[in-house]
C-alpha positions, 0 to 999 in steps of 0.5 A: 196846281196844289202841292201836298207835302206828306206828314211825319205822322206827328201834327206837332213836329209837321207844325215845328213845335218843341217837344213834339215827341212828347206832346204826341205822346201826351195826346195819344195816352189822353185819347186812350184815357178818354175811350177809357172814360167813354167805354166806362160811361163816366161822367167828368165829376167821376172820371174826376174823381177816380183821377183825383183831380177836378171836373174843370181839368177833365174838361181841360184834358179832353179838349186837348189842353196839355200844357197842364199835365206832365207825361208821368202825370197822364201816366198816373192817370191810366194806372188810376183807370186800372190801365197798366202803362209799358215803356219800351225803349229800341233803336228807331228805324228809318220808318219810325222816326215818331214816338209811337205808343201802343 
């Protein structure tokens, strides 16, 4: 019989990496910023140019490669996209034990 264990709702912490928190909170502003890019019919050179970065890290950054971008780094990149980025700070209940971001 197979045994199904439940996630936490953060694939990095479930696979024990460092900064889990950080890195799910990297790849839910990148899936943000690549619905923006989609939705807007950007193509990487322009979405690159918007950022101010080059077409080969879009490319990297879409494709989940996150180790080269800083939380604040993605940050900037919304407020490029005329996106407007909140950070809330609350006590963490016990049903919210993830970094979420809205």
């Amino acid at each position: 019989m197979e045994t199904v264990t439940r996630g936490s709702g953060n694939v990095f912490r479930d696979l024990g990496l460092a900064d889990a928190d950080v890195l799910q909170a990297k790849a839910d502003l990148v899936f943000k910023i690549s619905a923006i890019i989609e939705k807007r019919g950007l193509s990487q050179v322009e979405a690159a140019q918007i950022l101010g970065v080059t077409q080969p890290k879009i490319s990297a950054l879409l494709r989940g490669h996150l180790d080269g971008f800083s939380l604040e780094r993605i940050m900037r990149f919304l407020a490029a996209l005329d996106q407007r980025v909140e950070i809330k700070v609350r006590p963490i209940s016990r049903r919210d034990r993830a970094v979420a971001v809205a």
